[in-house]
CHARMM-style PDB file with segment names, atoms N, HN, CA, C and O in Angstrom:
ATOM      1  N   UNK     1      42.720  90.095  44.438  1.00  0.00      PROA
ATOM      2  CA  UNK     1      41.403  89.888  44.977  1.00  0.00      PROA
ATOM      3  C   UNK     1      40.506  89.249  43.904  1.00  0.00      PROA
ATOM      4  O   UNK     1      40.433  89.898  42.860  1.00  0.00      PROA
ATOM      5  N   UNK     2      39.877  88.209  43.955  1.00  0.00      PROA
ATOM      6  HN  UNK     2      39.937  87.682  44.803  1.00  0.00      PROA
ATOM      7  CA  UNK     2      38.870  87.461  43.540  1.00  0.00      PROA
ATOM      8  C   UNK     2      37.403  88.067  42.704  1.00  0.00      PROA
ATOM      9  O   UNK     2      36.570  88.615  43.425  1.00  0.00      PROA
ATOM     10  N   UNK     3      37.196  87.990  41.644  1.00  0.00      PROA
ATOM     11  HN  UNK     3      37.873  87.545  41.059  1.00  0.00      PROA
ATOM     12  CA  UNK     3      35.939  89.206  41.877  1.00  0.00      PROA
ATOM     13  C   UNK     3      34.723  88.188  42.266  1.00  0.00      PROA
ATOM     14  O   UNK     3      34.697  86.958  42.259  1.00  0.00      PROA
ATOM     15  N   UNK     4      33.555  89.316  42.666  1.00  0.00      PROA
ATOM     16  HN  UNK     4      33.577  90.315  42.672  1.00  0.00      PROA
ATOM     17  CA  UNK     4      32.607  88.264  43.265  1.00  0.00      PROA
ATOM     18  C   UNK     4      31.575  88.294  42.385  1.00  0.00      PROA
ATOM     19  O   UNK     4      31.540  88.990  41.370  1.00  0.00      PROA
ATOM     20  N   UNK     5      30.494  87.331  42.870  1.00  0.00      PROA
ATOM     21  HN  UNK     5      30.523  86.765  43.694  1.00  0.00      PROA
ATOM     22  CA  UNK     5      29.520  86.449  41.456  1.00  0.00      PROA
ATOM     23  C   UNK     5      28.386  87.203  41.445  1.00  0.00      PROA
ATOM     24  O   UNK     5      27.699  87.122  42.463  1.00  0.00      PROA
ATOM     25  N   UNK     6      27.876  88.148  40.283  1.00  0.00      PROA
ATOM     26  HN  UNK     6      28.434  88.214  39.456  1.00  0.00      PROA
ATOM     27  CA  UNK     6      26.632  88.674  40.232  1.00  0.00      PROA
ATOM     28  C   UNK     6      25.701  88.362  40.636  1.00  0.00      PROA
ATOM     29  O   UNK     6      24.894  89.186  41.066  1.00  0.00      PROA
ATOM     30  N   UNK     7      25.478  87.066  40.643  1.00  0.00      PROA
ATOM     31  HN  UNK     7      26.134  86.397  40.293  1.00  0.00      PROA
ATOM     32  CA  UNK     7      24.288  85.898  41.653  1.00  0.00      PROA
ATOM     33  C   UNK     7      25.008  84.533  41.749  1.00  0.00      PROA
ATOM     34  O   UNK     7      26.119  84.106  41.435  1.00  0.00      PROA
ATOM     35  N   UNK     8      23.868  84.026  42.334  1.00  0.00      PROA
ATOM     36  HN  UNK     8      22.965  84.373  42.589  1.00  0.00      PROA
ATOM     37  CA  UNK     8      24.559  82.892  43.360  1.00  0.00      PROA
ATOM     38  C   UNK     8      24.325  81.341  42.205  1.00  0.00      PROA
ATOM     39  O   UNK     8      23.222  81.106  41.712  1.00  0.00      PROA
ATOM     40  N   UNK     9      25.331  80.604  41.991  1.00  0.00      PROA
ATOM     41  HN  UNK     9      26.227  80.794  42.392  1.00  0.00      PROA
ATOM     42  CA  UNK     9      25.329  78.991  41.602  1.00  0.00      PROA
ATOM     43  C   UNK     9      23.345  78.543  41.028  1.00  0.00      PROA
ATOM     44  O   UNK     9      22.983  77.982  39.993  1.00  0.00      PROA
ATOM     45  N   UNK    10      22.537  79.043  42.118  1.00  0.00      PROA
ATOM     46  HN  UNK    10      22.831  79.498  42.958  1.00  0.00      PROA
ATOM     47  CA  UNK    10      21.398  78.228  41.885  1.00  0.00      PROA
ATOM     48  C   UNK    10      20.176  79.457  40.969  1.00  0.00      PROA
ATOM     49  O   UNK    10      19.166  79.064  40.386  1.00  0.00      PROA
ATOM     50  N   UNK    11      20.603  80.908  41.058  1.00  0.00      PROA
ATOM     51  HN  UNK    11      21.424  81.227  41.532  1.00  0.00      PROA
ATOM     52  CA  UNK    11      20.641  81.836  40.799  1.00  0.00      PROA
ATOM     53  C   UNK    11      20.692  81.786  38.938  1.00  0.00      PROA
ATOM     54  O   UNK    11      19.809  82.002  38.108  1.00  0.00      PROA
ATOM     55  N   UNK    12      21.629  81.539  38.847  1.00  0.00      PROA
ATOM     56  HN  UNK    12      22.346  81.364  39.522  1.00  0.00      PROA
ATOM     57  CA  UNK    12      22.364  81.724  37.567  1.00  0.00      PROA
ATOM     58  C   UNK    12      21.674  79.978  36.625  1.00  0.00      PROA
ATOM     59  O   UNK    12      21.517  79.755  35.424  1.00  0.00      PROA
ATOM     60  N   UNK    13      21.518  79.411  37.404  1.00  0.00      PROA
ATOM     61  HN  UNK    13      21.645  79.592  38.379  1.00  0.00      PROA
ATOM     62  CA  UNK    13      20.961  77.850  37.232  1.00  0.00      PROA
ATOM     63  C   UNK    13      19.732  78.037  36.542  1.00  0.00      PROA
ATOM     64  O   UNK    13      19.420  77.800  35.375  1.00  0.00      PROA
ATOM     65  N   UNK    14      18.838  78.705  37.891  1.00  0.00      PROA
ATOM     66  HN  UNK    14      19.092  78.898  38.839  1.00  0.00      PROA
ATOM     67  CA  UNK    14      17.555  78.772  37.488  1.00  0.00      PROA
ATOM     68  C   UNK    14      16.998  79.931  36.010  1.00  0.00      PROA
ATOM     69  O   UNK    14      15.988  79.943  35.306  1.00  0.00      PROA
ATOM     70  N   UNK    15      17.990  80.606  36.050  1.00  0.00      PROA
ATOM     71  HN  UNK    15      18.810  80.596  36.621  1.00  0.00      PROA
ATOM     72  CA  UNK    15      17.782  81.791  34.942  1.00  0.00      PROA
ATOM     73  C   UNK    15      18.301  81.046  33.829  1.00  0.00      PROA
ATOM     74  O   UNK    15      18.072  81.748  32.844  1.00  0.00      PROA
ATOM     75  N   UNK    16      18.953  79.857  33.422  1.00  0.00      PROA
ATOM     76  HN  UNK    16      19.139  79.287  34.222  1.00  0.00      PROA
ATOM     77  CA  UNK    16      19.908  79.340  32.615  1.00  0.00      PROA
ATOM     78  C   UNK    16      18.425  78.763  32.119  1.00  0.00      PROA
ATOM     79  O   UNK    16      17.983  79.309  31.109  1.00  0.00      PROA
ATOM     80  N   UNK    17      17.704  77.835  32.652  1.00  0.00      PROA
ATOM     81  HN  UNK    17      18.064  77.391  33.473  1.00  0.00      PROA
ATOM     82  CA  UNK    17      16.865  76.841  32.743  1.00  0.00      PROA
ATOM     83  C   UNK    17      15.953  77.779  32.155  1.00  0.00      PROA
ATOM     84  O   UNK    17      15.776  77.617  30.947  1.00  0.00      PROA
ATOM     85  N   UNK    18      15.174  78.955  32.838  1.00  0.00      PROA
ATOM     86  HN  UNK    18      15.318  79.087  33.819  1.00  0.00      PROA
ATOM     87  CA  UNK    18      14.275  79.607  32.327  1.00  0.00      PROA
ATOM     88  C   UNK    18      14.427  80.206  30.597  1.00  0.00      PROA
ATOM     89  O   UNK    18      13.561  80.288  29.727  1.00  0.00      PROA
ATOM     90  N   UNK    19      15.117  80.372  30.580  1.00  0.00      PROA
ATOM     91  HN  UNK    19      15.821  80.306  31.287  1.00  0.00      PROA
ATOM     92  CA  UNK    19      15.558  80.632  29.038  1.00  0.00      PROA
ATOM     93  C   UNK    19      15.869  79.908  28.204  1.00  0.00      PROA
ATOM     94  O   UNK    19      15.809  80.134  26.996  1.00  0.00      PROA
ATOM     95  N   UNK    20      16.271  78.868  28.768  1.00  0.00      PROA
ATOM     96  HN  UNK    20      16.319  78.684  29.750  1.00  0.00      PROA
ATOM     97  CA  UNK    20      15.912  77.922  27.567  1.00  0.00      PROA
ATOM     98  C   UNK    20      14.254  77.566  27.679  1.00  0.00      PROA
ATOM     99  O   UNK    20      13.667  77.589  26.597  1.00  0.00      PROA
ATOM    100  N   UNK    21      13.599  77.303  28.642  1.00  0.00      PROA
ATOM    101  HN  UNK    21      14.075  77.284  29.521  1.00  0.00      PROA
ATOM    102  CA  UNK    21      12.111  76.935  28.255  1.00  0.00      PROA
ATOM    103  C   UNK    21      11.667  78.076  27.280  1.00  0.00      PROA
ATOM    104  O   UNK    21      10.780  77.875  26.451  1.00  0.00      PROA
ATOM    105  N   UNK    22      12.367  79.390  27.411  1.00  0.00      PROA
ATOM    106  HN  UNK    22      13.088  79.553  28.084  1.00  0.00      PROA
ATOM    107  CA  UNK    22      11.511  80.285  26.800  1.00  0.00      PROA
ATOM    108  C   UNK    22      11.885  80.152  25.157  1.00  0.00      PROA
ATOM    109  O   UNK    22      11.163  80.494  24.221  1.00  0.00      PROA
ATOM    110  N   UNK    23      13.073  79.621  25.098  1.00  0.00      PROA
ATOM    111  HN  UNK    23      13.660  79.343  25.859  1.00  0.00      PROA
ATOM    112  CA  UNK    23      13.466  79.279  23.759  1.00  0.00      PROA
ATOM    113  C   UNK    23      12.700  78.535  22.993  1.00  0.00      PROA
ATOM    114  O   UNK    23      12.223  78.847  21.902  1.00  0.00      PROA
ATOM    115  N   UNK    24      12.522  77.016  23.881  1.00  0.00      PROA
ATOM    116  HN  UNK    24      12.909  76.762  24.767  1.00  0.00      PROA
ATOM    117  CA  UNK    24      11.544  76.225  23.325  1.00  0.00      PROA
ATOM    118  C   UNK    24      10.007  76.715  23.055  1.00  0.00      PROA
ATOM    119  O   UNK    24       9.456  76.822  21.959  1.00  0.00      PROA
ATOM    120  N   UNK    25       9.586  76.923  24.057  1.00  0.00      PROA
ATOM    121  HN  UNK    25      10.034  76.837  24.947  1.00  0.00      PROA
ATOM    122  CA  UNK    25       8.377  77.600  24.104  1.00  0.00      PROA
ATOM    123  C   UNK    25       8.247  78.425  22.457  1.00  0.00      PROA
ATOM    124  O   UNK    25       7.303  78.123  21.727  1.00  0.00      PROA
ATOM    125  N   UNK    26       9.138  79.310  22.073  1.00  0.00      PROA
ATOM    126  HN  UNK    26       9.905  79.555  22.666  1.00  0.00      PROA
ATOM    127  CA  UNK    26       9.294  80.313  20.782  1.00  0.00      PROA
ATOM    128  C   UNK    26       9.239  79.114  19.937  1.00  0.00      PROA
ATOM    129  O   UNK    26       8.216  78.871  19.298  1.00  0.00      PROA
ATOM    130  N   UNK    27      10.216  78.385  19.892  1.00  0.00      PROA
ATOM    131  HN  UNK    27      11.047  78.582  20.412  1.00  0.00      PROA
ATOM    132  CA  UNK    27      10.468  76.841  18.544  1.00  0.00      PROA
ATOM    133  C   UNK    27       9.416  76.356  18.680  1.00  0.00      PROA
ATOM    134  O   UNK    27       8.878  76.439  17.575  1.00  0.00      PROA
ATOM    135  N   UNK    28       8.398  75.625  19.741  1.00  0.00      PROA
ATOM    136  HN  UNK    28       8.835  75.558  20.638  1.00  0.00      PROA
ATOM    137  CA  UNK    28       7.281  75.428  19.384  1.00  0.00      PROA
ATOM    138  C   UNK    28       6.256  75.940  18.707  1.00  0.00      PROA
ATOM    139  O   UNK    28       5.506  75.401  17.893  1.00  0.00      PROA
ATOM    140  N   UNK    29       6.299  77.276  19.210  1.00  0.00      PROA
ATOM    141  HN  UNK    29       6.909  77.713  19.872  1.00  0.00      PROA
ATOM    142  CA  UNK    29       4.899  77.926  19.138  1.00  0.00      PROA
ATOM    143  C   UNK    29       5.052  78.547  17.260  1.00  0.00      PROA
ATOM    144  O   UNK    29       4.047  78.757  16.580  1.00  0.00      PROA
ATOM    145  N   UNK    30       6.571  78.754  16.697  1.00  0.00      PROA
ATOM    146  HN  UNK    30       7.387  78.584  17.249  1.00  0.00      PROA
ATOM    147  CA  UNK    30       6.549  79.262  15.630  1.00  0.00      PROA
ATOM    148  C   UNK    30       6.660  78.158  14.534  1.00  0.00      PROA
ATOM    149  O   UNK    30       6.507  78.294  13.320  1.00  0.00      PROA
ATOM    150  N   UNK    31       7.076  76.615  15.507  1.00  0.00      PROA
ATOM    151  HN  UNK    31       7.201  76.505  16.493  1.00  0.00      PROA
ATOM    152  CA  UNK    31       6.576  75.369  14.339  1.00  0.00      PROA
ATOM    153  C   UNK    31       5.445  74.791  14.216  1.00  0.00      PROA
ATOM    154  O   UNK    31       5.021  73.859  13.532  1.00  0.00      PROA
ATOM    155  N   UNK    32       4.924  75.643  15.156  1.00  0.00      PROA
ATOM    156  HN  UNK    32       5.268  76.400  15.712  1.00  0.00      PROA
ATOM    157  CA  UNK    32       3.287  75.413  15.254  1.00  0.00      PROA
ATOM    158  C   UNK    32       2.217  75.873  14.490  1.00  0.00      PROA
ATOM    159  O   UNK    32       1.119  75.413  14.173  1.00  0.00      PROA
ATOM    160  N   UNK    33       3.092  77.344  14.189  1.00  0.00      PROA
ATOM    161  HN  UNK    33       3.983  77.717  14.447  1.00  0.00      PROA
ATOM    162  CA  UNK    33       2.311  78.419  13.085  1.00  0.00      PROA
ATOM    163  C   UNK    33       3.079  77.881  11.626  1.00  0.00      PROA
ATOM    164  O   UNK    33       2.410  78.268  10.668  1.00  0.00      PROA
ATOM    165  N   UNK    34       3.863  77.376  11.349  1.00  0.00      PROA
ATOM    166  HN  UNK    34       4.407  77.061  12.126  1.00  0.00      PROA
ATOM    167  CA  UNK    34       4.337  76.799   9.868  1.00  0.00      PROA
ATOM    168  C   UNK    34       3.780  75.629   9.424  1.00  0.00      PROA
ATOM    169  O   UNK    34       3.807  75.330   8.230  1.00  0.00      PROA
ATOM    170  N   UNK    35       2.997  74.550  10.728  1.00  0.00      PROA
ATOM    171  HN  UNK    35       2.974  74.794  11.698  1.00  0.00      PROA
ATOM    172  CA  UNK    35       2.328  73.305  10.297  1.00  0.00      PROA
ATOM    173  C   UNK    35       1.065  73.984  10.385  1.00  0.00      PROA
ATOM    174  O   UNK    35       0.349  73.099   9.916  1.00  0.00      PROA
ATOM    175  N   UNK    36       0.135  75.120  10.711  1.00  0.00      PROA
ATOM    176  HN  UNK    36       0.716  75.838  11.092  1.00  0.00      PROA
ATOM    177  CA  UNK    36      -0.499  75.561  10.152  1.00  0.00      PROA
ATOM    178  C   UNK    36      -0.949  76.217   8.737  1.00  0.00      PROA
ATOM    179  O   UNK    36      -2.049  76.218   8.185  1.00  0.00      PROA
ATOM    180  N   UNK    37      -0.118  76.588   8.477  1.00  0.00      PROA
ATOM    181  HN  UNK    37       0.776  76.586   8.926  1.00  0.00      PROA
ATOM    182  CA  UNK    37      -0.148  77.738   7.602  1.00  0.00      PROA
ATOM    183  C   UNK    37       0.415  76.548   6.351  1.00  0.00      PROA
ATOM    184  O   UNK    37       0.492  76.819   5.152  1.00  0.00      PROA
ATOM    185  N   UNK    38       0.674  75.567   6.804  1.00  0.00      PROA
ATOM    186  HN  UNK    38       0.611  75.347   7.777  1.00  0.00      PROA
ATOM    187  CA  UNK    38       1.019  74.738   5.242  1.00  0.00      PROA
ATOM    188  C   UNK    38      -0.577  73.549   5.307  1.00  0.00      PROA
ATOM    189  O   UNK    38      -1.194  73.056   4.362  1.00  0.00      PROA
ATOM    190  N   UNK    39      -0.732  73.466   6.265  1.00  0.00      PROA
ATOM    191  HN  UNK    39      -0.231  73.867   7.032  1.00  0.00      PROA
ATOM    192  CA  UNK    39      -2.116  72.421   6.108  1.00  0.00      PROA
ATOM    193  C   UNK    39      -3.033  73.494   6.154  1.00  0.00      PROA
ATOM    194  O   UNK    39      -3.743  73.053   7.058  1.00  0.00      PROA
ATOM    195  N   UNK    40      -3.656  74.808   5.787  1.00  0.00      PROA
ATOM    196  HN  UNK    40      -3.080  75.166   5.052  1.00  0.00      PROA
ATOM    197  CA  UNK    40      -4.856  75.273   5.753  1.00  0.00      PROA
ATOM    198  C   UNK    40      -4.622  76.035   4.487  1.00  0.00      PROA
ATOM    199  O   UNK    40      -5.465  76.796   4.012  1.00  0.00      PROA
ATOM    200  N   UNK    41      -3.020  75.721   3.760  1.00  0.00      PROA
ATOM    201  HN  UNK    41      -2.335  75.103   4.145  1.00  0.00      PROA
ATOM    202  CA  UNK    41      -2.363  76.865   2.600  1.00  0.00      PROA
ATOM    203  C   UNK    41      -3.282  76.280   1.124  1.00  0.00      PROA
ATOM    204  O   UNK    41      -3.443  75.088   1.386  1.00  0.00      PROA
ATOM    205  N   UNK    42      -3.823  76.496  -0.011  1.00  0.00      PROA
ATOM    206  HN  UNK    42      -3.692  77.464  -0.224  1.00  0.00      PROA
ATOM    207  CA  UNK    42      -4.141  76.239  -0.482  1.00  0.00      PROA
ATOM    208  C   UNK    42      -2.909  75.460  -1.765  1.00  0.00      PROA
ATOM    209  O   UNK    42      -2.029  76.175  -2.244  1.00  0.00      PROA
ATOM    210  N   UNK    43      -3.038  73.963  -2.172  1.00  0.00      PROA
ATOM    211  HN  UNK    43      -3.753  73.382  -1.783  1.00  0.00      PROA
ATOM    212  CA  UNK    43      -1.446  73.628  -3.207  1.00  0.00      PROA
ATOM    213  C   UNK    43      -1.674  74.862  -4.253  1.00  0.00      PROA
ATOM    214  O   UNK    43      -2.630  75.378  -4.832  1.00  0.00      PROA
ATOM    215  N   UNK    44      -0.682  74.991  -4.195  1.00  0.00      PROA
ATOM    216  HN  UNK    44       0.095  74.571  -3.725  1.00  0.00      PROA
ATOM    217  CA  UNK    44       0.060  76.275  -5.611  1.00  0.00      PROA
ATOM    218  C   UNK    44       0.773  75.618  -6.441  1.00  0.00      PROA
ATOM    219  O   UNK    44       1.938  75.429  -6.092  1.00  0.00      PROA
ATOM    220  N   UNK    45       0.551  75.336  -7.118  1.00  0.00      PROA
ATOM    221  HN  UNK    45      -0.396  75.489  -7.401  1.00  0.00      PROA
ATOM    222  CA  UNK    45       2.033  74.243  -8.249  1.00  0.00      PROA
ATOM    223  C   UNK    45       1.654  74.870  -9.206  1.00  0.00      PROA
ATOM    224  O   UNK    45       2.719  75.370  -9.567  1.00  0.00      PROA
ATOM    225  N   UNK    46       0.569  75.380 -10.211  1.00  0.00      PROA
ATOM    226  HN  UNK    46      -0.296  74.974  -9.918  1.00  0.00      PROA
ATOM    227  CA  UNK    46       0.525  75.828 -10.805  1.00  0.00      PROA
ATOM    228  C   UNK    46      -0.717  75.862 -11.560  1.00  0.00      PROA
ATOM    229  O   UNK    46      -1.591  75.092 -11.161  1.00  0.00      PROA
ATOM    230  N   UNK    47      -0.980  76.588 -12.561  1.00  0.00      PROA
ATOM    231  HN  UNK    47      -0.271  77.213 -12.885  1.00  0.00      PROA
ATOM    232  CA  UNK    47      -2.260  76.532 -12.940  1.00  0.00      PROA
ATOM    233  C   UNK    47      -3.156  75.480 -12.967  1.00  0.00      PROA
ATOM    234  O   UNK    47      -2.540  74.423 -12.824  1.00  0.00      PROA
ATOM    235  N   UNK    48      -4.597  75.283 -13.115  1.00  0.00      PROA
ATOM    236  HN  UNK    48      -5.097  76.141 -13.231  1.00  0.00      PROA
ATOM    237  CA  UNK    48      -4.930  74.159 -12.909  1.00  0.00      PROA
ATOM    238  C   UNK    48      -5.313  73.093 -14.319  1.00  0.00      PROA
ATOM    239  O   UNK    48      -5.969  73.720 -15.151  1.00  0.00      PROA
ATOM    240  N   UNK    49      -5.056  71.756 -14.696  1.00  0.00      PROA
ATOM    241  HN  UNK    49      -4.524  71.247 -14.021  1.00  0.00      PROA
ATOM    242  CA  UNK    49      -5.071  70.909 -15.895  1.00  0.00      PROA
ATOM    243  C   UNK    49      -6.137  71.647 -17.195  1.00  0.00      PROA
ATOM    244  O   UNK    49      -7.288  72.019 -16.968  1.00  0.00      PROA
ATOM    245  N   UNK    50      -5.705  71.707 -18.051  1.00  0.00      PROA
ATOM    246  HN  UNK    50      -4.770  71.405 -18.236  1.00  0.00      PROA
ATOM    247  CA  UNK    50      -6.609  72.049 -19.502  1.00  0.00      PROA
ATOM    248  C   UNK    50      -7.694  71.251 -19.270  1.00  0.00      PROA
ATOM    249  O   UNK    50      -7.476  70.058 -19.483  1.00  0.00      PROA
ATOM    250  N   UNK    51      -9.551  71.730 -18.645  1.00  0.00      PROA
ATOM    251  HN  UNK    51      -9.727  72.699 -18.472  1.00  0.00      PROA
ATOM    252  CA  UNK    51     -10.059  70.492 -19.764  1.00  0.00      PROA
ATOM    253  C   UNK    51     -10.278  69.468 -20.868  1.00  0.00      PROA
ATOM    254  O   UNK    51     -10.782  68.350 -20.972  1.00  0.00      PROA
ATOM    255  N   UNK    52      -9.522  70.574 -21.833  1.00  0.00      PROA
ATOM    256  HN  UNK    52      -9.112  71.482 -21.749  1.00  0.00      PROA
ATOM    257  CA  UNK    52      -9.877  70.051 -23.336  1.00  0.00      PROA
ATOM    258  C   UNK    52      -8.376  69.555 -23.502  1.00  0.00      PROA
ATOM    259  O   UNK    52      -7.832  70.158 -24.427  1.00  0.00      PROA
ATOM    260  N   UNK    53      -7.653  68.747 -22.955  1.00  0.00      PROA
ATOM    261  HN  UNK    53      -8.095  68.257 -22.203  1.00  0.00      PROA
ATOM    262  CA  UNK    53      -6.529  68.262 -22.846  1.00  0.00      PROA
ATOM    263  C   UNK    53      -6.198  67.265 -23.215  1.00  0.00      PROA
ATOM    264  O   UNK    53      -5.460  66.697 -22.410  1.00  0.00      PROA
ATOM    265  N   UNK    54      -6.441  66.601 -24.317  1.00  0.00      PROA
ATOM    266  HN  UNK    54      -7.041  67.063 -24.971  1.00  0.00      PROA
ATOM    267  CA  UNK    54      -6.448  64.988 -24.925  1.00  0.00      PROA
ATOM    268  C   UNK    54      -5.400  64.330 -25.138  1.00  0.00      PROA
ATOM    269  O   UNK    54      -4.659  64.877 -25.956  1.00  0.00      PROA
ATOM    270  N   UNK    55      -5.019  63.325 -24.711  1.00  0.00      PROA
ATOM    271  HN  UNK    55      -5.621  62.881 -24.047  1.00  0.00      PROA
ATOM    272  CA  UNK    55      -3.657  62.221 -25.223  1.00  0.00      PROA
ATOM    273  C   UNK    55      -3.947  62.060 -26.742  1.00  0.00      PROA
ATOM    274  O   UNK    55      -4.981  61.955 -27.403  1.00  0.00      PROA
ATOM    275  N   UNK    56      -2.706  62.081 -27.010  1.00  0.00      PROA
ATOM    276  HN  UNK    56      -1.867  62.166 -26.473  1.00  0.00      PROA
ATOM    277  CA  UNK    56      -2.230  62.128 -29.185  1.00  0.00      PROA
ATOM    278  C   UNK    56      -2.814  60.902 -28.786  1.00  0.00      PROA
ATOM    279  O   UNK    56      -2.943  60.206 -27.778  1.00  0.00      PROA
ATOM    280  N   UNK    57      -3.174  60.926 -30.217  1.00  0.00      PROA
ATOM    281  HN  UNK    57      -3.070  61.492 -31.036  1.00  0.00      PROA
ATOM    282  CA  UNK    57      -4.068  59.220 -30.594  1.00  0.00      PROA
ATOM    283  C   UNK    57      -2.899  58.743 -31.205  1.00  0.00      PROA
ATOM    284  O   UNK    57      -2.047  59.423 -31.776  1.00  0.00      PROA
ATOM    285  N   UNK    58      -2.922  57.176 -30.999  1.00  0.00      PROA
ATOM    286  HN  UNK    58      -3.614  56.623 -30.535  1.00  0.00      PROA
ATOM    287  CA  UNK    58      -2.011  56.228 -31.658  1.00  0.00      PROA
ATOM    288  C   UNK    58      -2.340  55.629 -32.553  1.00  0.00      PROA
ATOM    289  OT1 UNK    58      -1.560  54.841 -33.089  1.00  0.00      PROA
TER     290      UNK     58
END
């Protein structure tokens, strides 16, 4: 005997479809918060230049 299908072809379609939007939806919304959070981040490289910082004289 055959076993039979938890839901139906269009069933299983539409739930296939919905989850991936919800996937995307997540990839957007969390590459959305990383191009934030790097354009409002303040640069960190490292301390900031010596004033009194002079090129050796030649």
């Amino acid at each position: 005997m055959m076993p039979r299908r938890a839901s139906t072809r269009t069933q299983n379609r539409a739930h296939c479809i919905a989850a991936e939007r919800h996937r995307n939806h997540q990839a957007r919304r969390i590459a959305h918060v990383v191009t934030q959070t790097a354009t409002t981040a303040p640069e960190t490289n490292g301390p900031p230049p010596d004033p009194d910082d002079d090129p050796p004289p030649f």
